[in-house]
C-alpha positions as CSV (number, residue, x, y, z in Angstrom):
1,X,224.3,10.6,125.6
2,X,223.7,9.2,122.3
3,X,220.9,11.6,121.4
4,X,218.7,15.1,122.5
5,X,215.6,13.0,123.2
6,X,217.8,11.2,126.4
7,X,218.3,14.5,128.0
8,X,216.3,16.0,130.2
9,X,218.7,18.5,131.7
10,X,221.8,20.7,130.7
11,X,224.1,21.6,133.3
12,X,225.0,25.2,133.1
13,X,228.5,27.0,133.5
14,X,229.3,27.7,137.2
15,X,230.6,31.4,137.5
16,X,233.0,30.0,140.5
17,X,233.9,27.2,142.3
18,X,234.2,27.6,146.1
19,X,231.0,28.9,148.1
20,X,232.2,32.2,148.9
21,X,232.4,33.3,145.3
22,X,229.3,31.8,144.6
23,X,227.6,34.3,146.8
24,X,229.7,36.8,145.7
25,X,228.0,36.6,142.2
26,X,224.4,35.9,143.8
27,X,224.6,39.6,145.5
28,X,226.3,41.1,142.4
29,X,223.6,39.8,139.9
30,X,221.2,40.9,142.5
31,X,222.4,44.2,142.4
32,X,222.1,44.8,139.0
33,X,219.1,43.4,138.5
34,X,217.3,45.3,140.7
35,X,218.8,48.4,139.5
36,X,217.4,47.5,135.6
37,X,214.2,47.0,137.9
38,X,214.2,50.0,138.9
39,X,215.5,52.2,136.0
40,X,213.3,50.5,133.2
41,X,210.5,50.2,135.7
42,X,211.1,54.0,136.2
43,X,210.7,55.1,132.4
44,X,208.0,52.5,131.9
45,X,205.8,54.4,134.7
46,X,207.2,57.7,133.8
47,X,206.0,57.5,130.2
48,X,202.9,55.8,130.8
49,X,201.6,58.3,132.9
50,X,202.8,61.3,131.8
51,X,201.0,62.6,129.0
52,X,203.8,65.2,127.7
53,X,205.7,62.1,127.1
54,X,203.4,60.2,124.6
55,X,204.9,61.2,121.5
56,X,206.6,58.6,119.0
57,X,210.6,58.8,120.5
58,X,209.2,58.0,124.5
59,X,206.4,55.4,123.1
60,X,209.5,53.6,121.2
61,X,211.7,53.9,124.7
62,X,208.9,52.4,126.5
63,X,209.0,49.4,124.7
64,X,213.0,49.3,125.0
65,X,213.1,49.4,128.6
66,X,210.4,46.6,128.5
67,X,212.3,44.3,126.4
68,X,215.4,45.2,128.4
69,X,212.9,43.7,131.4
70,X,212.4,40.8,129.6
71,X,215.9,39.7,128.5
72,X,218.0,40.4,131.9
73,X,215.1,38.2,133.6
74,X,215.4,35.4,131.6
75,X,218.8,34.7,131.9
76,X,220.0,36.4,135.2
77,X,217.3,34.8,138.2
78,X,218.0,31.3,137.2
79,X,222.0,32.1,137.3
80,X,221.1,33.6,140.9
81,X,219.1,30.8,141.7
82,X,221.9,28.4,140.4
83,X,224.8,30.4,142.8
84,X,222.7,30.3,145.9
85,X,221.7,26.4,145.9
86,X,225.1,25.9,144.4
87,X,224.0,23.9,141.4
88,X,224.4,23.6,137.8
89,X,220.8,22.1,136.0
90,X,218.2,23.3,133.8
91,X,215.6,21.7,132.2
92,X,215.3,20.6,128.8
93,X,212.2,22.9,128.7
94,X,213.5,25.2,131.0
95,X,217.3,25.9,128.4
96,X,214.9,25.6,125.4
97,X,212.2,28.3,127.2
98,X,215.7,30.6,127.8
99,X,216.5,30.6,124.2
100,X,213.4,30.9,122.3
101,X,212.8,34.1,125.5
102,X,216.6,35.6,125.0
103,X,216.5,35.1,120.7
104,X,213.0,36.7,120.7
105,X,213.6,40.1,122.8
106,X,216.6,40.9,121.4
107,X,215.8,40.4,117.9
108,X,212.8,42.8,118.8
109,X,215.6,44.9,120.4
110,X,217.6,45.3,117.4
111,X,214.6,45.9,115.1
112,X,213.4,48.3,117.8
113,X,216.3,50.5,117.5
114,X,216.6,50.9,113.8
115,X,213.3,52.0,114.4
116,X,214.0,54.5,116.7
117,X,217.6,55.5,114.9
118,X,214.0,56.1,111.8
119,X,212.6,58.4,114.8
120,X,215.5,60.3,115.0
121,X,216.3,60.8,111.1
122,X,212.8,62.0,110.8
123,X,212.7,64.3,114.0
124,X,216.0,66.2,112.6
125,X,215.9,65.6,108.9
126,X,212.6,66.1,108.1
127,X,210.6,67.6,110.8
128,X,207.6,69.6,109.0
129,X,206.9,65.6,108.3
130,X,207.2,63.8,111.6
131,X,203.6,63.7,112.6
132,X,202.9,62.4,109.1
133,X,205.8,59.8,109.1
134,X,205.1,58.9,112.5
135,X,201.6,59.1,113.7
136,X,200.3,57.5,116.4
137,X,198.9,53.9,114.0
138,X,202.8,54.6,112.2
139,X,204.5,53.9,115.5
140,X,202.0,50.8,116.8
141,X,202.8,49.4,113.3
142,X,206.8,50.0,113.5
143,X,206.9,49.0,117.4
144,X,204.7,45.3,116.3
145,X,206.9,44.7,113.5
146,X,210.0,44.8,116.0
147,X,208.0,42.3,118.4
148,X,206.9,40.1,115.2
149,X,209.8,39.6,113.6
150,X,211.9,38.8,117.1
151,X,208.8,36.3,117.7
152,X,209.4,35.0,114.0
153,X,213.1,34.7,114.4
154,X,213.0,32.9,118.5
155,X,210.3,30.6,116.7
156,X,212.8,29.3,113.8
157,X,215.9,29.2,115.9
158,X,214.7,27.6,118.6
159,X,212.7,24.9,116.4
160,X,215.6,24.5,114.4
161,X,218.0,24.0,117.8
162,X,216.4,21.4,119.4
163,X,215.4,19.1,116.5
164,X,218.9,18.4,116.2
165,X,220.5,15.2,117.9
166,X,222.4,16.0,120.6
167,X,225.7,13.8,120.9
168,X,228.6,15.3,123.1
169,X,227.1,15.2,126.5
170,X,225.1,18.1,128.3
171,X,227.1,20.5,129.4
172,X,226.7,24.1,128.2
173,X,229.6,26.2,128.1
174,X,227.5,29.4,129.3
175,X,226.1,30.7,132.3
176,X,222.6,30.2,130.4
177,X,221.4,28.7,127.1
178,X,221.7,30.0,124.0
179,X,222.5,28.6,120.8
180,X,226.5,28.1,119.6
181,X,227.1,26.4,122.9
182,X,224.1,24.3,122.1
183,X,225.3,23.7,119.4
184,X,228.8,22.4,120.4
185,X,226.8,19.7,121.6
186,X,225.4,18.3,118.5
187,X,226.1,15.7,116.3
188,X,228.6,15.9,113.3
189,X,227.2,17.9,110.3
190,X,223.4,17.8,111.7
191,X,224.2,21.5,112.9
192,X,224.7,23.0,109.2
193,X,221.1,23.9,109.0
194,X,220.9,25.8,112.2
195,X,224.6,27.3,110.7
196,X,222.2,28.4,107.3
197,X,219.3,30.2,109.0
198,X,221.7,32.3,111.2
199,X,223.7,33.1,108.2
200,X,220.2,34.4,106.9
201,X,219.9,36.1,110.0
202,X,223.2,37.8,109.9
203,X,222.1,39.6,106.3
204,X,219.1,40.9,108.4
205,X,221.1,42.2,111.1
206,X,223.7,43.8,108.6
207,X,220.9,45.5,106.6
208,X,219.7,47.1,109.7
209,X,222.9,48.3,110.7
210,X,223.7,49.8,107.3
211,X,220.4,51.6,107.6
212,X,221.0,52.9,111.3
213,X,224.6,54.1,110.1
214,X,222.7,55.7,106.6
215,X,220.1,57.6,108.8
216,X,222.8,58.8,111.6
217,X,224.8,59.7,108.4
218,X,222.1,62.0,107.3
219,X,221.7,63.2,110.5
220,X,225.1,64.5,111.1
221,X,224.9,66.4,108.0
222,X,221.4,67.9,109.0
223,X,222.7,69.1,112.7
224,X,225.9,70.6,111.1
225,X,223.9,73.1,108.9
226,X,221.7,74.1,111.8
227,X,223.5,77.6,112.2
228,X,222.8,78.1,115.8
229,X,225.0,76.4,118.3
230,X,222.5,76.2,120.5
231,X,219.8,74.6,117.8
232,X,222.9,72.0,117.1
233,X,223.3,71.3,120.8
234,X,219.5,70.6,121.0
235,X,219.4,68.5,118.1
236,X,222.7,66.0,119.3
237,X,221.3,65.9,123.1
238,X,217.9,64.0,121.4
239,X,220.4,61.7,119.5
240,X,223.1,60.8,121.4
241,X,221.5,58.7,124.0
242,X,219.9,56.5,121.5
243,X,223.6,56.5,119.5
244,X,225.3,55.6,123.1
245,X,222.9,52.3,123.4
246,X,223.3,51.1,120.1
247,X,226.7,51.3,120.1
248,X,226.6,49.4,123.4
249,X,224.5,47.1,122.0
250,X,226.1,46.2,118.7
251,X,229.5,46.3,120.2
252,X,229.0,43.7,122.8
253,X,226.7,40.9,120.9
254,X,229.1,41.4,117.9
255,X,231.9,41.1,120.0
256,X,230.4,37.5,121.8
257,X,229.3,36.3,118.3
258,X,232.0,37.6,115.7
259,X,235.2,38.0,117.5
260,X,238.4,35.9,116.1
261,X,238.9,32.1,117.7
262,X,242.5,33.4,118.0
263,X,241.4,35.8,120.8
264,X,238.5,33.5,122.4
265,X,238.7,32.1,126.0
266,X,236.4,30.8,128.0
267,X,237.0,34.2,130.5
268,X,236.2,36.5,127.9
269,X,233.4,34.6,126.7
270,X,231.8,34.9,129.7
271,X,233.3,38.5,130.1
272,X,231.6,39.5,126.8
273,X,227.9,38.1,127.8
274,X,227.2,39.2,130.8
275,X,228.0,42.9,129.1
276,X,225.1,42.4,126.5
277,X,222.8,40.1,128.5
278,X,223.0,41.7,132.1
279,X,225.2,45.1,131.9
280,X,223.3,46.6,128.4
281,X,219.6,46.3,129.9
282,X,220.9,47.4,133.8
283,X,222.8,51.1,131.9
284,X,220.1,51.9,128.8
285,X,217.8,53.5,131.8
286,X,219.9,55.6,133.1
287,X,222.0,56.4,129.4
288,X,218.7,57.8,128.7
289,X,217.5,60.2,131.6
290,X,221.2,61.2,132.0
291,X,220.5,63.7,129.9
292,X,217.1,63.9,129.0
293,X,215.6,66.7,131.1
294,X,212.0,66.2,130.1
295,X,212.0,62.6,131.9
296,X,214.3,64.0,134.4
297,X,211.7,65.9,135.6
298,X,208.7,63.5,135.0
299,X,210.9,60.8,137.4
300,X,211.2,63.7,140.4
301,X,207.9,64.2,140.1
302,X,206.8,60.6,140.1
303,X,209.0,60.2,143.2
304,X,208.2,63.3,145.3
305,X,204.9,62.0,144.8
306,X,205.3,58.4,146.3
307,X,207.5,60.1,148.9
308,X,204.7,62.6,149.9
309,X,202.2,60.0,149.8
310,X,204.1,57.7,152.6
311,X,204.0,61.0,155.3
């Protein structure tokens, strides 16, 4: 194909080759995607309509589980789709809609949980000011500046992707688009501007990763002076989930984007996406009520209700 505006499909990666597999990975997919259904669908109703729970930490959890919604439904129903009709195709609108979708929500993601690793320093290091700091107009400010700048970033990225020509074919090497396979397929040198704006992105995503680590710092050092064992206990439980998804997060999209090309292979490519693009948003639900009793409690409750209802 000598250029993008001949395309009007990509053909995406096929997770297997003979049928059987193919509906092996349909019901797999299925499974888990009804499960992050379920467990962000969960929270989202638990929090909304429990008023003990609207305080600044479950508002910013609501809006995690909701762009966990949004990112493991844009890639993962059009891979099942793809497995059951045993095909390969997306649109041209359809790939571009994928990666404008999957840049957006988890930019916002990222954003979203500096701001919540900003909950947490407050909530332990300075608590006589958290419903200063974080007041109910605070938090609807923080939470739309994570959505903004995600919808700022998608916007530029995906602009920037599909205005360049597109010369080696249409094939991407990924079970759905996003952008270095993209931009595999593009013409020599016409990629080094796309290569410039994530290099500006990348000083964006290191700043907020310095600042989660400065404000987890800080809140080590505030927990250990806490002379009670039982105040310290307290203090970690209301940390550590939020410390176990991050570190979930960050590990797997830094390990698909920044791992050595010594070590790559098509397997662990693949390996290392579904992890943050279908694992990461099916576990953050139930990483967060493991051991948060208050929501514990507020789920029971929402489904002794629906249960009671039915007899």
């Amino acid at each position: 194909m000598s250029n993008s505006s001949s395309i009007t499909e990509f053909l995406l990666l096929a997770f297997a080759d003979t049928r059987e597999l193919q509906l092996l990975q349909f019901w797999l997919f299925l499974g888990i995607y009804l499960a992050a259904l379920l467990g962000n669908g969960l929270i989202i109703t638990a929090i909304a309509c429990d008023h003990h729970l609207h305080t600044p930490m479950y508002f910013f959890l609501l809006n995690l589980s909701l762009l966990d919604l949004g990112s493991i439904s844009t890639t993962v129903p059009k891979a099942m789709a793809n497995s059951l009709w045993d095909t390969r195709a997306i649109s041209y609108a359809g790939c571009a809609a994928q990666v404008f979708l999957l840049v957006f929500l988890i930019s916002a993601e990222y954003s979203l949980l500096t701001v919540m690793s900003y909950d947490r320093y407050v909530a332990i290091c300075q608590p006589l000011h958290y419903g200063t700091l974080l007041g109910s107009r605070a938090c609807v400010h923080m939470a739309a500046a994570a959505w903004g700048s995600g919808f700022l970033n998608a916007v530029l990225h995906t602009a920037n992707t599909f205005s360049i020509p597109l010369c080696q074919g249409n094939a991407v090497d990924q079970f759905f688009c996003e952008i270095p396979p993209l931009l595999k397929l593009s013409c020599s040198d016409s990629y080094l501007r796309e290569i410039g704006l994530i290099v500006v992105t990348a000083f964006f995503i290191f700043a907020c990763f310095v600042f989660i680590v400065l404000s987890y710092v800080q809140i080590f050092r505030a927990v250990l002076r806490i002379p009670s064992e039982q105040g310290r206990h307290k203090a970690f439980s209301t940390c550590l989930p939020h410390l176990a998804v991050v570190s979930l997060f960050i590990s797997t999209v830094m390990l698909a984007y920044l791992k050595p090309p010594s070590i790559s292979s098509p397997a662990l490519d693949l390996v290392v996406t579904v992890l943050y693009s279908v694992v990461s948003p099916a576990v953050n639900p139930l990483i967060y009520s493991m051991r948060n009793q208050e929501l514990k409690g507020t789920l029971k409750q929402l489904v002794l209700l629906v249960v009671f209802q039915k007899q």
